[in-house]
N, C-alpha and C positions, 0 to 999 in steps of 0.2 A: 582445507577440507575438514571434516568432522573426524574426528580420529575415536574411534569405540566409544560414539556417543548415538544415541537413536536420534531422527534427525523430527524437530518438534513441529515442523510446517509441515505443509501440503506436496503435491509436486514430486513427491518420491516414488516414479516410474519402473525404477531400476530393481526394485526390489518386488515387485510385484506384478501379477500378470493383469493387464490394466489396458482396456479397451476405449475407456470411455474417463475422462478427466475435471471432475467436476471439483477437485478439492483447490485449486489456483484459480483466481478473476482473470486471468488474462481477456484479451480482446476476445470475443465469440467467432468472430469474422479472421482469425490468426494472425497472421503475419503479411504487410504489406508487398509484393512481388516488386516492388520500386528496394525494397530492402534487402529480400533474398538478391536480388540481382546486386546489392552491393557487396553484399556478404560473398557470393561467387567469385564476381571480378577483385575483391581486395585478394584472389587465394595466388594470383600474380606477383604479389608483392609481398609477399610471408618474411623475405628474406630481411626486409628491413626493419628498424624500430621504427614505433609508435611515433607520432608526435607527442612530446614528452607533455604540452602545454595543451591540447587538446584545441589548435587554437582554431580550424576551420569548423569545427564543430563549438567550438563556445561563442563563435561571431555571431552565427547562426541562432543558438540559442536566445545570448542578448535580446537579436532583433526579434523573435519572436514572445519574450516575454517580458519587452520591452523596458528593458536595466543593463547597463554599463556593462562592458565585458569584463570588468574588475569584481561584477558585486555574483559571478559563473562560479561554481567551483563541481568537475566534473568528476567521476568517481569507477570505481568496480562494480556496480549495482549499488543501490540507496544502502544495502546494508552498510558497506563499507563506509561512508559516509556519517552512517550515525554511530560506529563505534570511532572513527577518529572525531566528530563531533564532540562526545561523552569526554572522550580522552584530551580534553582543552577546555574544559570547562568550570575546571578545579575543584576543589573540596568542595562538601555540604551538602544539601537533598534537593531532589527535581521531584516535582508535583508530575504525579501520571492517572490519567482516568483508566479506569479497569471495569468490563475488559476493554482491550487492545493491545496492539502489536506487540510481541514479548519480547524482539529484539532492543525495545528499547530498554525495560530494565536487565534485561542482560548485559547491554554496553552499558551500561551505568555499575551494575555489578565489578563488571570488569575494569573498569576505570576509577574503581575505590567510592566511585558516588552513591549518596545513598537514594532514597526511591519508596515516597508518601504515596502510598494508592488512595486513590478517589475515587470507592465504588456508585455506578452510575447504578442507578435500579431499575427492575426490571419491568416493573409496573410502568413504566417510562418510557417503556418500549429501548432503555438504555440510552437515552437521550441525554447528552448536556443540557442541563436548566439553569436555573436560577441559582441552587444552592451551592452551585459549582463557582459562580461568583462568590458569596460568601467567603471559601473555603479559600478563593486565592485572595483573597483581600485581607486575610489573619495567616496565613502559610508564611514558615520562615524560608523555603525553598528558594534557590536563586534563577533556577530553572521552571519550566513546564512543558509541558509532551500535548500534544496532541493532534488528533488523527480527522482529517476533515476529508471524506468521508469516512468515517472508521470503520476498521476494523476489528472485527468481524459481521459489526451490526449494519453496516452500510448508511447510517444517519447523519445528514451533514448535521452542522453546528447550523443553527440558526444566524439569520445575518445580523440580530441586532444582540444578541447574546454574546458572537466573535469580538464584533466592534469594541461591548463592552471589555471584553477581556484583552485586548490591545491595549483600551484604555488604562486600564488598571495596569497591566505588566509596564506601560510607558511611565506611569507614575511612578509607580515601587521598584523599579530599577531590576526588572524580571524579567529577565529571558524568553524569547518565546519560540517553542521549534513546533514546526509544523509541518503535519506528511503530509503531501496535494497527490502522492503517489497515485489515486485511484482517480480522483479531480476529474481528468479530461473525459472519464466513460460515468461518471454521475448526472444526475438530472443539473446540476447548475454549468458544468462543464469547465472548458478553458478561464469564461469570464467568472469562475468563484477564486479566482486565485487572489492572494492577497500581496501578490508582487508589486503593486503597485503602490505601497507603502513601505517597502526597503530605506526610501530615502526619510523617511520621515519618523522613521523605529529601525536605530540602528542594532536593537538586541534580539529582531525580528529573525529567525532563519528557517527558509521554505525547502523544503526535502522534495522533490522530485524524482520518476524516472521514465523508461523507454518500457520498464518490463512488462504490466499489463495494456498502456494502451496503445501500443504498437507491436503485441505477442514478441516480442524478447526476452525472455528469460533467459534463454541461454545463453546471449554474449553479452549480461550482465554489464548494465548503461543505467549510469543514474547518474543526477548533479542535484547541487543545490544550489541557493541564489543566497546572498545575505550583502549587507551595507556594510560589514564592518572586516574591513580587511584583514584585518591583524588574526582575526578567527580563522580565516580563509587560509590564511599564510599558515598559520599554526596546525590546521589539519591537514594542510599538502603534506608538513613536512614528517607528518605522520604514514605517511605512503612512499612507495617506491618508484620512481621517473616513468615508469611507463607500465603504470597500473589499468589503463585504458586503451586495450588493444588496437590495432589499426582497424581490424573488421569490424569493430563496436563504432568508431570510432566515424567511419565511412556510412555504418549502416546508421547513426542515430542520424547525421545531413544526411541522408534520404528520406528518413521516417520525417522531420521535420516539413517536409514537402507535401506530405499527405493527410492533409486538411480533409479532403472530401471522403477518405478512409475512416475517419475519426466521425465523421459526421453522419455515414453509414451504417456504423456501429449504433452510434446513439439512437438509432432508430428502432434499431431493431430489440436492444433493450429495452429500450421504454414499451415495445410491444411485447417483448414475452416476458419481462418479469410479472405483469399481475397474472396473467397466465400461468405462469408456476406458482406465484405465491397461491394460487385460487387453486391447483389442482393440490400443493401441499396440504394445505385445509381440508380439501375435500375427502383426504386420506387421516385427518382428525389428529393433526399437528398443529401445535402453537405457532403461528408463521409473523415475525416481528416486521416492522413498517423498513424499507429501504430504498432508498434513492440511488440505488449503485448499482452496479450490473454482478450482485450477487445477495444471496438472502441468509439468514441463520433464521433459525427454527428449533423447536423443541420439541422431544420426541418421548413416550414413554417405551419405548420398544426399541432395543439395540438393532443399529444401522449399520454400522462400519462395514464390520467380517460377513454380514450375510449379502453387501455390496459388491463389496471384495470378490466373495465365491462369485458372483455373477462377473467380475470381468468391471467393477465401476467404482471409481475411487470420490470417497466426500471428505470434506474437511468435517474431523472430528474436535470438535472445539472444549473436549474433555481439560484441557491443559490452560485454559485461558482463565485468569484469574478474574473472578467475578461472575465465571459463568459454572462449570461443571459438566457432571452426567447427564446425557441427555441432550445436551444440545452441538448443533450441526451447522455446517455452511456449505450451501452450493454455490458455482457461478451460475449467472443467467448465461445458456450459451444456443445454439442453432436451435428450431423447434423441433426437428426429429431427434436431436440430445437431449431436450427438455422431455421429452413424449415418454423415450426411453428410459429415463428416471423415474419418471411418474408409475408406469407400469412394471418397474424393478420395484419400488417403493408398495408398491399397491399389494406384489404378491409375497412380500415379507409383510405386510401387517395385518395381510388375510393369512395367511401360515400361523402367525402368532395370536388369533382368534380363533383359532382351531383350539 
Protein backbone atom coordinates (compact mmCIF):
# COMPACT_ATOMS: atom_id res chain seq x y z
CA UNK A 1 0.00 0.00 0.00
CA UNK A 2 1.07 3.70 -0.19
CA UNK A 3 2.18 4.62 3.29
CA UNK A 4 1.80 8.77 3.87
CA UNK A 5 2.36 9.21 0.20
CA UNK A 6 -0.46 11.09 -2.15
CA UNK A 7 -1.31 8.44 -4.56
CA UNK A 8 -0.09 9.90 -8.22
CA UNK A 9 -2.72 8.09 -10.49
CA UNK A 10 -6.18 8.06 -11.18
CA UNK A 11 -8.89 5.77 -9.57
CA UNK A 12 -8.73 7.11 -6.12
CA UNK A 13 -12.48 6.67 -4.99
CA UNK A 14 -11.86 6.39 -1.57
CA UNK A 15 -10.96 9.60 -0.82
CA UNK A 16 -13.44 11.40 -2.55
CA UNK A 17 -17.22 11.74 -3.05
CA UNK A 18 -17.23 10.53 -6.74
CA UNK A 19 -20.24 9.70 -8.76
CA UNK A 20 -18.94 9.60 -12.07
CA UNK A 21 -15.12 8.03 -12.94
CA UNK A 22 -13.52 9.37 -15.87
CA UNK A 23 -9.93 9.55 -14.43
CA UNK A 24 -9.00 5.40 -15.27
CA UNK A 25 -9.38 3.70 -19.17
CA UNK A 26 -10.92 0.91 -17.89
CA UNK A 27 -13.47 -1.03 -20.38
CA UNK A 28 -16.71 1.52 -20.83
CA UNK A 29 -18.89 -1.51 -20.83
CA UNK A 30 -17.28 -2.77 -16.96
CA UNK A 31 -16.68 -5.87 -16.11
CA UNK A 32 -17.55 -9.10 -17.96
CA UNK A 33 -20.58 -11.08 -15.87
CA UNK A 34 -18.61 -14.55 -17.12
CA UNK A 35 -15.89 -12.91 -14.56
CA UNK A 36 -18.06 -11.49 -11.67
CA UNK A 37 -19.50 -15.12 -11.66
CA UNK A 38 -15.95 -16.34 -11.28
CA UNK A 39 -14.97 -14.02 -8.75
CA UNK A 40 -18.39 -15.16 -6.71
CA UNK A 41 -17.96 -19.01 -7.06
CA UNK A 42 -13.88 -18.77 -6.42
CA UNK A 43 -15.46 -17.16 -2.47
CA UNK A 44 -15.98 -21.30 -1.90
CA UNK A 45 -12.52 -21.86 -1.90
CA UNK A 46 -10.79 -18.89 0.01
CA UNK A 47 -9.65 -21.47 2.19
CA UNK A 48 -6.87 -22.64 -0.04
CA UNK A 49 -3.75 -21.32 -1.69
CA UNK A 50 -3.26 -19.92 -5.00
CA UNK A 51 -1.83 -21.95 -7.64
CA UNK A 52 1.48 -20.90 -6.93
CA UNK A 53 2.60 -21.35 -10.98
CA UNK A 54 -0.55 -19.73 -12.14
CA UNK A 55 -0.48 -22.70 -14.43
CA UNK A 56 -4.51 -23.00 -15.72
CA UNK A 57 -4.46 -19.53 -16.45
CA UNK A 58 -0.86 -19.17 -18.14
CA UNK A 59 -2.03 -22.29 -20.61
CA UNK A 60 -4.81 -20.27 -21.46
CA UNK A 61 -2.83 -17.27 -21.94
CA UNK A 62 -0.06 -19.04 -24.14
CA UNK A 63 -2.93 -20.27 -26.45
CA UNK A 64 -4.33 -17.09 -26.89
CA UNK A 65 -1.30 -15.05 -27.49
CA UNK A 66 0.06 -17.71 -29.30
CA UNK A 67 3.84 -18.37 -27.46
CA UNK A 68 5.06 -21.16 -25.25
CA UNK A 69 3.91 -21.28 -21.82
CA UNK A 70 7.64 -20.78 -20.87
CA UNK A 71 7.89 -17.30 -22.60
CA UNK A 72 3.89 -16.33 -19.62
CA UNK A 73 5.09 -14.76 -16.59
CA UNK A 74 2.04 -13.69 -14.65
CA UNK A 75 2.00 -11.04 -12.00
CA UNK A 76 0.02 -8.69 -9.11
CA UNK A 77 -1.20 -6.14 -11.66
CA UNK A 78 1.34 -4.97 -14.58
CA UNK A 79 2.62 -2.76 -11.82
CA UNK A 80 4.31 -5.36 -10.07
CA UNK A 81 5.85 -6.74 -12.94
CA UNK A 82 7.56 -3.73 -13.98
CA UNK A 83 9.13 -2.98 -10.66
CA UNK A 84 10.46 -6.69 -10.54
CA UNK A 85 11.21 -6.13 -14.32
CA UNK A 86 13.59 -2.80 -13.30
CA UNK A 87 14.91 -4.76 -10.50
CA UNK A 88 16.86 -7.50 -12.95
CA UNK A 89 17.92 -5.60 -15.27
CA UNK A 90 21.15 -4.23 -13.80
CA UNK A 91 23.02 -1.04 -13.67
CA UNK A 92 23.06 1.91 -16.23
CA UNK A 93 20.21 4.06 -18.02
CA UNK A 94 16.70 3.03 -19.80
CA UNK A 95 15.74 5.37 -22.54
CA UNK A 96 11.81 6.50 -21.76
CA UNK A 97 9.66 8.89 -23.82
CA UNK A 98 7.81 11.51 -21.82
CA UNK A 99 5.12 11.97 -21.25
CA UNK A 100 4.13 8.39 -20.09
CA UNK A 101 3.45 6.03 -17.53
CA UNK A 102 5.47 7.21 -14.27
CA UNK A 103 5.47 4.00 -12.86
CA UNK A 104 8.16 3.19 -14.98
CA UNK A 105 10.75 5.62 -13.80
CA UNK A 106 9.78 5.11 -10.52
CA UNK A 107 10.71 1.34 -10.73
CA UNK A 108 13.84 2.32 -12.24
CA UNK A 109 14.41 4.79 -9.47
CA UNK A 110 14.01 2.29 -7.29
CA UNK A 111 16.07 -0.36 -8.70
CA UNK A 112 19.14 2.04 -8.58
CA UNK A 113 18.61 2.58 -12.75
CA UNK A 114 18.92 5.53 -14.12
CA UNK A 115 16.20 7.03 -16.66
CA UNK A 116 17.04 9.52 -20.15
CA UNK A 117 13.74 11.15 -20.97
CA UNK A 118 12.80 11.56 -24.49
CA UNK A 119 10.60 14.49 -24.62
CA UNK A 120 7.90 13.75 -27.37
CA UNK A 121 6.47 17.26 -28.60
CA UNK A 122 3.60 18.58 -28.58
CA UNK A 123 3.11 20.12 -31.86
CA UNK A 124 3.25 16.20 -32.74
CA UNK A 125 0.23 15.82 -31.21
CA UNK A 126 3.13 13.85 -28.82
CA UNK A 127 3.80 11.32 -31.36
CA UNK A 128 6.86 8.99 -31.60
CA UNK A 129 8.70 10.16 -35.00
CA UNK A 130 11.53 9.87 -36.62
CA UNK A 131 13.81 11.75 -34.29
CA UNK A 132 13.11 9.28 -31.70
CA UNK A 133 15.02 6.82 -34.00
CA UNK A 134 18.02 8.96 -34.02
CA UNK A 135 17.96 9.32 -30.34
CA UNK A 136 18.13 5.46 -29.92
CA UNK A 137 20.59 4.73 -32.40
CA UNK A 138 23.42 7.19 -30.25
CA UNK A 139 21.69 6.28 -26.68
CA UNK A 140 24.16 4.57 -24.25
CA UNK A 141 20.99 3.07 -22.37
CA UNK A 142 20.69 -0.82 -22.30
CA UNK A 143 17.12 -0.50 -21.99
CA UNK A 144 13.91 1.25 -23.50
CA UNK A 145 10.31 1.92 -22.32
CA UNK A 146 7.64 2.33 -24.26
CA UNK A 147 3.96 2.53 -24.25
CA UNK A 148 2.09 1.42 -27.38
CA UNK A 149 -0.77 2.95 -27.08
CA UNK A 150 0.44 5.45 -24.63
CA UNK A 151 -0.24 7.02 -22.07
CA UNK A 152 -1.78 9.46 -21.39
CA UNK A 153 -1.89 10.60 -25.20
CA UNK A 154 -3.52 7.32 -26.48
CA UNK A 155 -1.26 7.41 -29.87
CA UNK A 156 -0.09 4.14 -31.10
CA UNK A 157 3.48 4.07 -32.47
CA UNK A 158 3.25 3.81 -36.13
CA UNK A 159 3.80 0.31 -37.67
CA UNK A 160 6.75 1.16 -39.60
CA UNK A 161 8.45 3.47 -37.03
CA UNK A 162 8.08 0.12 -34.18
CA UNK A 163 9.54 -2.14 -36.77
CA UNK A 164 12.29 0.28 -37.15
CA UNK A 165 12.98 0.42 -33.48
CA UNK A 166 12.96 -3.45 -33.06
CA UNK A 167 15.40 -3.24 -35.74
CA UNK A 168 17.70 -1.02 -34.22
CA UNK A 169 17.33 -2.45 -30.41
CA UNK A 170 18.06 -6.08 -32.32
CA UNK A 171 21.25 -4.64 -33.49
CA UNK A 172 22.75 -2.71 -30.55
CA UNK A 173 22.05 -5.28 -28.15
CA UNK A 174 18.83 -3.08 -26.52
CA UNK A 175 16.42 -4.10 -24.54
CA UNK A 176 13.02 -3.47 -25.41
CA UNK A 177 9.82 -3.37 -22.84
CA UNK A 178 6.73 -2.66 -23.95
CA UNK A 179 3.28 -1.87 -22.38
CA UNK A 180 0.28 -3.49 -24.84
CA UNK A 181 -1.65 -2.84 -21.50
CA UNK A 182 -4.23 -0.56 -23.31
CA UNK A 183 -3.63 -2.73 -26.90
CA UNK A 184 -6.97 -4.80 -26.89
CA UNK A 185 -9.57 -1.37 -26.48
CA UNK A 186 -7.19 0.79 -29.24
CA UNK A 187 -8.16 1.08 -32.75
CA UNK A 188 -5.30 -1.68 -33.89
CA UNK A 189 -6.56 -4.05 -31.19
CA UNK A 190 -5.34 -7.72 -30.20
CA UNK A 191 -3.50 -8.01 -33.80
CA UNK A 192 -1.02 -4.71 -32.84
CA UNK A 193 0.60 -6.99 -30.43
CA UNK A 194 4.10 -7.59 -31.10
CA UNK A 195 4.12 -11.16 -29.58
CA UNK A 196 4.72 -12.60 -32.43
CA UNK A 197 8.32 -11.86 -32.44
CA UNK A 198 9.43 -13.09 -28.85
CA UNK A 199 11.03 -15.82 -30.81
CA UNK A 200 13.06 -13.91 -32.85
CA UNK A 201 14.22 -10.81 -30.24
CA UNK A 202 14.92 -12.50 -27.31
CA UNK A 203 15.53 -8.89 -25.44
CA UNK A 204 11.87 -8.13 -26.65
CA UNK A 205 9.34 -7.92 -23.28
CA UNK A 206 5.60 -7.27 -23.85
CA UNK A 207 3.71 -6.02 -20.34
CA UNK A 208 0.24 -6.92 -20.33
CA UNK A 209 -2.86 -6.90 -18.20
CA UNK A 210 -6.64 -7.84 -17.32
CA UNK A 211 -7.13 -4.31 -15.81
CA UNK A 212 -8.58 -2.02 -18.43
CA UNK A 213 -9.76 -4.30 -20.80
CA UNK A 214 -11.69 -6.50 -19.05
CA UNK A 215 -12.72 -3.71 -15.88
CA UNK A 216 -10.41 -5.43 -13.21
CA UNK A 217 -8.74 -3.30 -11.39
CA UNK A 218 -9.43 -4.39 -8.44
CA UNK A 219 -8.10 -8.07 -8.39
CA UNK A 220 -5.18 -6.76 -9.84
CA UNK A 221 -4.05 -9.37 -13.04
CA UNK A 222 -1.31 -8.66 -15.19
CA UNK A 223 1.39 -10.89 -17.07
CA UNK A 224 3.91 -10.38 -19.37
CA UNK A 225 5.34 -12.51 -22.26
CA UNK A 226 9.21 -12.48 -23.00
CA UNK A 227 11.71 -15.41 -24.86
CA UNK A 228 14.23 -15.12 -22.46
CA UNK A 229 13.78 -17.22 -19.52
CA UNK A 230 16.39 -16.45 -17.38
CA UNK A 231 14.61 -12.89 -17.02
CA UNK A 232 11.43 -14.50 -16.25
CA UNK A 233 13.10 -16.71 -13.69
CA UNK A 234 14.95 -13.72 -12.27
CA UNK A 235 11.72 -11.61 -11.76
CA UNK A 236 9.56 -14.56 -10.14
CA UNK A 237 12.16 -14.83 -7.83
CA UNK A 238 11.40 -11.33 -7.04
CA UNK A 239 7.87 -12.11 -5.83
CA UNK A 240 6.18 -14.20 -3.29
CA UNK A 241 4.49 -17.97 -4.27
CA UNK A 242 1.34 -16.83 -4.35
CA UNK A 243 1.24 -13.26 -5.38
CA UNK A 244 -1.60 -14.12 -7.75
CA UNK A 245 -4.62 -14.78 -5.90
CA UNK A 246 -7.07 -17.72 -6.79
CA UNK A 247 -10.05 -15.15 -7.63
CA UNK A 248 -7.74 -13.18 -10.10
CA UNK A 249 -6.41 -16.11 -11.04
CA UNK A 250 -10.04 -17.91 -11.83
CA UNK A 251 -11.44 -14.55 -13.10
CA UNK A 252 -8.62 -13.78 -15.74
CA UNK A 253 -9.65 -17.90 -17.48
CA UNK A 254 -12.83 -16.45 -17.74
CA UNK A 255 -12.14 -13.05 -19.12
CA UNK A 256 -9.98 -14.96 -21.67
CA UNK A 257 -13.34 -16.36 -22.98
CA UNK A 258 -14.79 -13.12 -23.86
CA UNK A 259 -13.86 -12.26 -27.31
CA UNK A 260 -17.31 -10.85 -28.26
CA UNK A 261 -17.00 -8.50 -24.90
CA UNK A 262 -13.84 -7.07 -26.20
CA UNK A 263 -15.21 -6.64 -29.49
CA UNK A 264 -18.33 -4.72 -28.16
CA UNK A 265 -16.29 -2.46 -26.48
CA UNK A 266 -14.51 -1.54 -29.54
CA UNK A 267 -17.41 -0.49 -30.97
CA UNK A 268 -18.62 1.47 -29.01
CA UNK A 269 -15.39 3.45 -28.69
CA UNK A 270 -14.69 4.16 -31.85
CA UNK A 271 -18.32 5.74 -31.82
CA UNK A 272 -18.08 7.96 -28.94
CA UNK A 273 -14.49 9.05 -28.82
CA UNK A 274 -14.87 11.63 -31.86
CA UNK A 275 -17.99 12.47 -30.11
CA UNK A 276 -16.34 13.74 -27.07
CA UNK A 277 -13.22 14.70 -28.75
CA UNK A 278 -15.85 17.08 -30.98
CA UNK A 279 -17.98 18.27 -27.91
CA UNK A 280 -14.35 18.92 -25.89
CA UNK A 281 -13.50 21.33 -28.78
CA UNK A 282 -16.61 22.71 -28.96
CA UNK A 283 -16.09 23.95 -25.32
CA UNK A 284 -12.62 25.62 -26.73
CA UNK A 285 -10.12 22.89 -25.51
CA UNK A 286 -7.08 21.75 -27.26
CA UNK A 287 -8.21 18.16 -27.73
CA UNK A 288 -5.01 15.82 -29.10
CA UNK A 289 -5.44 12.96 -31.76
CA UNK A 290 -6.09 9.15 -29.99
CA UNK A 291 -6.76 5.87 -30.87
CA UNK A 292 -7.51 4.62 -27.53
CA UNK A 293 -10.53 4.60 -25.58
CA UNK A 294 -9.40 7.77 -23.66
CA UNK A 295 -8.29 11.48 -24.79
CA UNK A 296 -6.00 14.24 -22.92
CA UNK A 297 -6.64 17.71 -23.89
CA UNK A 298 -5.68 21.00 -22.89
CA UNK A 299 -7.37 23.45 -20.95
CA UNK A 300 -6.83 27.11 -19.85
CA UNK A 301 -9.36 26.96 -17.21
CA UNK A 302 -8.70 24.71 -13.97
CA UNK A 303 -10.80 21.36 -14.12
CA UNK A 304 -9.99 19.09 -11.38
CA UNK A 305 -11.65 20.69 -7.99
CA UNK A 306 -14.59 22.33 -9.75
CA UNK A 307 -15.26 18.44 -11.18
CA UNK A 308 -14.67 17.17 -8.07
CA UNK A 309 -17.48 19.63 -6.36
CA UNK A 310 -19.82 18.27 -8.82
CA UNK A 311 -19.38 14.52 -7.89
CA UNK A 312 -16.79 13.64 -11.37
CA UNK A 313 -13.26 12.67 -11.04
CA UNK A 314 -10.53 13.48 -14.32
CA UNK A 315 -7.13 12.45 -14.65
CA UNK A 316 -5.18 15.57 -13.86
CA UNK A 317 -2.07 14.96 -15.95
CA UNK A 318 -0.25 17.99 -13.90
CA UNK A 319 2.41 15.43 -12.68
CA UNK A 320 3.39 13.88 -16.08
CA UNK A 321 6.62 14.77 -17.27
CA UNK A 322 6.52 16.48 -20.46
CA UNK A 323 3.16 17.80 -20.08
CA UNK A 324 2.13 20.13 -16.96
CA UNK A 325 -0.65 22.73 -15.99
CA UNK A 326 -3.37 22.57 -17.83
CA UNK A 327 -3.70 19.45 -19.31
CA UNK A 328 -6.17 16.51 -18.50
CA UNK A 329 -7.33 12.94 -19.51
CA UNK A 330 -10.80 11.43 -19.79
CA UNK A 331 -11.82 7.75 -20.58
CA UNK A 332 -14.14 7.56 -23.54
CA UNK A 333 -16.91 5.76 -21.51
CA UNK A 334 -21.12 5.24 -21.92
CA UNK A 335 -22.86 8.21 -23.94
CA UNK A 336 -24.91 9.43 -21.12
CA UNK A 337 -21.21 9.45 -19.05
CA UNK A 338 -19.73 11.28 -22.00
CA UNK A 339 -23.04 13.86 -22.27
CA UNK A 340 -22.61 14.36 -18.50
CA UNK A 341 -19.03 15.54 -18.69
CA UNK A 342 -19.63 17.72 -21.44
CA UNK A 343 -22.28 19.66 -19.72
CA UNK A 344 -20.25 19.54 -16.18
CA UNK A 345 -17.37 20.95 -18.57
CA UNK A 346 -19.65 23.38 -20.23
CA UNK A 347 -20.94 25.12 -16.95
CA UNK A 348 -17.47 25.53 -15.43
CA UNK A 349 -16.12 27.24 -18.57
CA UNK A 350 -19.35 29.37 -18.73
CA UNK A 351 -18.81 30.15 -14.82
CA UNK A 352 -15.21 31.11 -15.71
CA UNK A 353 -16.46 33.68 -18.54
CA UNK A 354 -18.32 35.39 -16.44
Amino acid sequence: MLYQTVNPHGGDLFGHAVNLDFSVNTNPLGTPESVVRAVVESAGRLCQYPDPGCRELTKALASREGVAEKAVLCGCGAAELIYAYCGVIGPGAALLTAPAFSEYEAALDAAGVGAVRFFLREEDGFAVKEDFLTALRQTDCHTVFLCNPNNPTGILIETSILAEICAVCRQRGIRLFIDECFLELSDSGHGGSLAGMLASFPGLFILKAFTKSYGMAGLRLGYCLCGEEKLLAAMSRRAQPWNVSLPAQLAGAAALKEEAFLEKAGELIRQERPKLAKGLEKLGFSVFPSQANYLLFKSRVPLFQPLLARGILIRDCGNYAGLGEGFYRVAVKQPWENQKLLESLGEIVSSAQK
